[in-house]
C-alpha positions as CSV (number, residue, x, y, z in Angstrom):
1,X,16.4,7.7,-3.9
2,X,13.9,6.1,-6.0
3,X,15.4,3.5,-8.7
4,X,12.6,3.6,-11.7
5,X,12.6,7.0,-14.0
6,X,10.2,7.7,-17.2
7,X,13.2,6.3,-19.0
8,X,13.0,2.6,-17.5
9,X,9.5,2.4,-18.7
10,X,9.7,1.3,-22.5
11,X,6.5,0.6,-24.6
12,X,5.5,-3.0,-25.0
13,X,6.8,-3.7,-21.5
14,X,4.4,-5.7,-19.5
15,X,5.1,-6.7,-15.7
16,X,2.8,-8.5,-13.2
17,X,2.8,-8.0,-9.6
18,X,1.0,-9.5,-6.4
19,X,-0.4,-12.0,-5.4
20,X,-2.6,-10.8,-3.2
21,X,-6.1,-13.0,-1.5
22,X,-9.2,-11.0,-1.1
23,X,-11.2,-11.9,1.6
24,X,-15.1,-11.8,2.7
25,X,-14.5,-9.9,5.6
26,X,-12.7,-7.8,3.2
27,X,-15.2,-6.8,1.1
28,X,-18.1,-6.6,3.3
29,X,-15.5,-3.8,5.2
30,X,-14.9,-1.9,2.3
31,X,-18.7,-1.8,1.2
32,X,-19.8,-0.8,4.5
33,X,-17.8,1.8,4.3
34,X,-17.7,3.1,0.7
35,X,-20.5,1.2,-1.4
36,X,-23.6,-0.2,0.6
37,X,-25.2,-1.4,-2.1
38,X,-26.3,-5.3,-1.2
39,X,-24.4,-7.3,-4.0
40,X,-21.6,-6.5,-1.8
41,X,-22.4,-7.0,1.8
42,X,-25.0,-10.3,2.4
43,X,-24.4,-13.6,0.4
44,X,-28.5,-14.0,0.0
45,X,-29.1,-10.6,-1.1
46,X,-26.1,-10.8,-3.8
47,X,-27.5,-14.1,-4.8
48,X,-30.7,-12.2,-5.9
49,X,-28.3,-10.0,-8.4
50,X,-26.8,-10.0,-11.8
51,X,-23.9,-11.0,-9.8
52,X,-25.2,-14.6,-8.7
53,X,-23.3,-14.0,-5.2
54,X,-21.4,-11.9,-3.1
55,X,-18.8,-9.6,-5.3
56,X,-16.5,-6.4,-3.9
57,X,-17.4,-3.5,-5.2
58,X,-15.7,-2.0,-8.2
59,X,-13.9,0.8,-6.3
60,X,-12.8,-2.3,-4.2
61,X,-11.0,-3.7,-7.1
62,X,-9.4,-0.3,-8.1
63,X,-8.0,0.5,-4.5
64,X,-6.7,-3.1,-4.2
65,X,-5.2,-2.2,-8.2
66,X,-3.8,1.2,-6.7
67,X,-2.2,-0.8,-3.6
68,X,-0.3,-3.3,-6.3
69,X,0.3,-0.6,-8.3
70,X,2.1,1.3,-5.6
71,X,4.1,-1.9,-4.1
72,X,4.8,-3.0,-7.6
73,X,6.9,-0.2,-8.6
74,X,5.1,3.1,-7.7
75,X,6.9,3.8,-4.7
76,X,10.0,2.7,-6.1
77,X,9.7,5.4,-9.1
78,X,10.1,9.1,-9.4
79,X,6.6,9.3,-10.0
80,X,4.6,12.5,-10.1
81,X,1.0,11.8,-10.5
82,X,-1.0,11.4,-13.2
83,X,-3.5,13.6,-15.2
84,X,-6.6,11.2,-14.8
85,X,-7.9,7.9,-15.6
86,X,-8.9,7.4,-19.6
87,X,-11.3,3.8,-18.9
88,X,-11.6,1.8,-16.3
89,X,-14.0,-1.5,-16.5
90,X,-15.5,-4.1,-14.1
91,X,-15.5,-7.0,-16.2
92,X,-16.1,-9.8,-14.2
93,X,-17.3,-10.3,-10.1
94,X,-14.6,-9.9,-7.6
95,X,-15.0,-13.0,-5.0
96,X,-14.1,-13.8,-1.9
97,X,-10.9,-16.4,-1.6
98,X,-9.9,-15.1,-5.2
99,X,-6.0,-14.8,-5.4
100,X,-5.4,-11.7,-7.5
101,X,-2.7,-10.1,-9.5
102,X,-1.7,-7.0,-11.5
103,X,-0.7,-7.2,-15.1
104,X,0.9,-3.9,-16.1
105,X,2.0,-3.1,-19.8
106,X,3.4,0.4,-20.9
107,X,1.3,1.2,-23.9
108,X,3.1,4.6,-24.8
109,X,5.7,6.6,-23.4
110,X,6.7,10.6,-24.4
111,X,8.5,13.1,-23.1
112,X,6.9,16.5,-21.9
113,X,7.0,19.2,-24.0
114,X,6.5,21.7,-21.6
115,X,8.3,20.1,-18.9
116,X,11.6,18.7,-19.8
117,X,12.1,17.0,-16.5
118,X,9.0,14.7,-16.8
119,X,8.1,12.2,-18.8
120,X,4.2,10.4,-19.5
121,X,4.0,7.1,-20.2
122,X,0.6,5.4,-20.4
123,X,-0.1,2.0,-19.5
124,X,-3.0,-0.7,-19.2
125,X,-3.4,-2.4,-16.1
126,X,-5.7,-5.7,-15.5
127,X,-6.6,-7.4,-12.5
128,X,-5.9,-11.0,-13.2
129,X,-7.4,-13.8,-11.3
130,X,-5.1,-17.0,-11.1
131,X,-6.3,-18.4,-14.4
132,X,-5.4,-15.1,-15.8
133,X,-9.1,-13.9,-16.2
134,X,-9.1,-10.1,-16.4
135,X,-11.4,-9.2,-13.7
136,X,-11.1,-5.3,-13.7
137,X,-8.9,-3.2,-16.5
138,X,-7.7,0.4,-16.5
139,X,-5.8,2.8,-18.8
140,X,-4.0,5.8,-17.8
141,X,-1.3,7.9,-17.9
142,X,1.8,8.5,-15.6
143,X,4.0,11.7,-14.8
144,X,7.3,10.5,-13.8
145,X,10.8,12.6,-13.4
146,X,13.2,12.3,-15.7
147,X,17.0,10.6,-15.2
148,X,17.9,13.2,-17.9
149,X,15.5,16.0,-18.3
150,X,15.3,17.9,-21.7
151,X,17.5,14.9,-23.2
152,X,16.0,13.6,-26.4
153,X,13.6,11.0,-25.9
């Protein structure tokens, strides 16, 4: 029986999970797999970029965010999806050996009005280096089930 409802997450809260280390070998998987582009699979090629040197891919960052965000507390909720994804932003290179970790803060929270046994609550994540540089930030919303549907909110 999951432990976390729509009611345990109250705006203003903010929670950080992980760590987590992401490695070369890594990165060069994912981007052989999902995102070929060079910045993300050979060092000298990268070095040639924007990026100044190899960097995971953004979706990289977002699936690692996903992973935290499931071990964190996701699978641990009554979660039921969410509508969609309002921003998300790649503000800094992801590199190898970097120790990562998910800061999570509920932004808003309201009950469904046309479905009183769920609740949306939207939240901003960031993936935080060990100095607590935001490398990658996203805002969305949450479905989760209700400990009391149709109570007031």
């Amino acid at each position: 029986m999951p432990k976390r409802t729509w009611e345990d997450f109250k705006t203003g809260d903010v929670a950080v999970y992980g760590p987590r280390v992401i490695t070369r070998e890594e990165i060069v998987a994912f981007s052989a797999e999902f995102d070929l582009q060079p910045m993300h699979m050979d060092e000298a090629a990268a070095s040639a970029t924007l990026l100044g040197g190899l960097a995971a891919s953004g979706w990289h960052g977002c699936a690692l965010m996903m992973r935290m965000i499931a071990d964190g507390f996701l699978l641990d909720s009554t979660s039921m999806g969410s509508p969609g994804i309002e921003e998300v932003r790649w503000l800094r290179p992801l590199r190898p050996g970097t120790q990562l970790r998910l800061r999570v803060t509920v932004l808003d929270s309201r009950a469904s009005k046309s479905r009183p046994d769920m609740g949306l609550t939207r939240m901003h994540y960031e993936l935080i280096d060990a100095a607590d540089t935001v490398i990658t930030s996203m805002t969305s919303t949450m479905m989760f089930g209700r400990r009391q549907p149709g109570a007031a909110a």
